[in-house]
Phi, psi and omega in degrees: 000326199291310196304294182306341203270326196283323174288306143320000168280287234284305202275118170241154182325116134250141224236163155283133153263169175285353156274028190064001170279126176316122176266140174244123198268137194223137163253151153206154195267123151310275185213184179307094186095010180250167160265157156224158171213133212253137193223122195230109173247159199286194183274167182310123166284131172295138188268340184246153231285144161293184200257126157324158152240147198299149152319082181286152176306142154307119191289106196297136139333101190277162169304199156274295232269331200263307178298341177264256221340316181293307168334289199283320181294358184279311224268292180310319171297310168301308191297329189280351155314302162299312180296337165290306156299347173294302169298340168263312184297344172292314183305358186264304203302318168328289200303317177289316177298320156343272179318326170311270141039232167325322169308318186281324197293294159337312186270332161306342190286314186302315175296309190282359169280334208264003180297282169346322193271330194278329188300314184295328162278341192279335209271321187292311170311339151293325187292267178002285190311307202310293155346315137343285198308277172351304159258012155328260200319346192251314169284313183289108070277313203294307192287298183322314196290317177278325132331300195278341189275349185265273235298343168287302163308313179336297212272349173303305195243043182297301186308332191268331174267352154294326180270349162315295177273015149301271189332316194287320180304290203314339205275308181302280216310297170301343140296325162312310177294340160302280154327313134340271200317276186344311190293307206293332182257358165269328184306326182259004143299329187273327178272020161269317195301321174293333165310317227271308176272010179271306173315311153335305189281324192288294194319300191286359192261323200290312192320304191310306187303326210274327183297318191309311184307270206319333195275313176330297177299334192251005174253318182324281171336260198317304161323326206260287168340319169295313157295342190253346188269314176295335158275345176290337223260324174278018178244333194279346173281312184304340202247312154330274219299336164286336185291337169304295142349289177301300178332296191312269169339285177326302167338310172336292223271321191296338184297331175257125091226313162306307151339300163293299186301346186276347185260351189281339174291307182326330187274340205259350132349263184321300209292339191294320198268320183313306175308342187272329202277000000 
């Protein structure tokens, strides 16, 4: 029962109406032993009839004479096609030649200005390089000429300026060994004078120690002396102070010994008036 009530929620029914559209029937369960049933029909039919379709016309038959007509204007348009185009492509090649033309004029114009221009760096750059040369060749003429007169002079007084200048070493070279001696004998004046004071800074450095040991040994003595005065001095104090000490106690003692005797009449008073009383 559970099943058809479950198949029946999920599926639903359809049915014929009496106009011939399907109806569609929906079961779903209300509670526990009922049923509902949803009954949905269709939509409403329309009363007016569909639209014809249009009728196409019969297509007539062409002729023989209408079929050349067409043939020769098809014909006359292509050819007047082709004479157009034909017309454009001479006007493009005109024009590219043209431009060829002009290009070429151009690149001619060019070669011979810049020929011109080279021509024109080669002539000046030759005149210069000439020039060059020229006046190379006229200073190596100059110098060679100022060679040959020093080497002339050269070989005349050659002999008078080697000994001038022989003369001029031995002349440097012996001051220099004077000089060189001079330095070497201040130098060893100066480290006898530094022996002489270092011995001297030594000597008075022995003096100093030695004096320090004696101040040393006499500070020692007196610390000691100082010690032997100070310990004398605290045993005469410690020896005061028990004879003090001692004294002190006597004192003590004699002050309660006087005491008991000054209390002993009082007492013996108090025992008198009592009796009497």
């Amino acid at each position: 029962m559970g099943s058809l009530q479950s198949r029946a929620e999920n599926t639903p029914d359809t049915m014929p109406s009496p106009s011939g559209e399907p109806t569609e029937i929906r079961c779903q369960e209300e509670s526990r032993g009922g049923l509902r049933y949803e009954v949905i029909l269709a939509e409403p039919l329309t009363d007016t009839p569909p639209k014809p379709r249009p009728v196409s016309p019969q297509a007539k038959t062409p002729d023989i004479e209408t079929i050349t007509e067409k043939m020769v204007a098809a014909e006359e348009r292509r050819k007047s096609l082709e004479a157009s185009k034909l017309n454009e492509l001479k006007a493009k090649m005109n024009r590219i030649e043209e431009a060829a033309k002009k290009r070429d004029e151009q690149t001619q114009e060019f070669i011979n200005v810049t020929k011109n221009a080279l021509d024109q760096k080669m002539k000046v750059h030759t005149e210069k390089h000439e020039e060059y040369l020229g006046d190379l060749i006229s200073k190596v003429k100059e110098h060679l000429e100022i060679v040959d007169k020093h080497r002339q002079s050269t070989t005349e007084s050659g002999d008078k300026q080697t000994e001038e200048v022989r003369t001029s070493l031995e002349e440097r070279l012996r001051t220099a060994s004077e000089q060189r001696e001079e330095h070497l004998r201040k130098q060893l004046e100066r480290l006898k004078e530094h022996a002489v004071s270092c011995a001297r800074v030594r000597e008075d450095q022995k003096q100093k120690s030695q004096k320090l040991l004696i101040i040393q040994e006499q500070i020692q003595s007196k610390l000691k002396d100082a010690e032997n005065r100070k310990s004398l001095h605290e045993e005469k104090l410690r020896v005061r102070l028990i004879e003090h000490e001692k004294r002190c106690e006597m004192a003590r003692q004699k002050r309660e010994q006087l005491l008991l005797e000054g209390n002993q009449p009082c007492n013996e008073e108090t025992t008198v008036a009592a009796s009497s009383g």
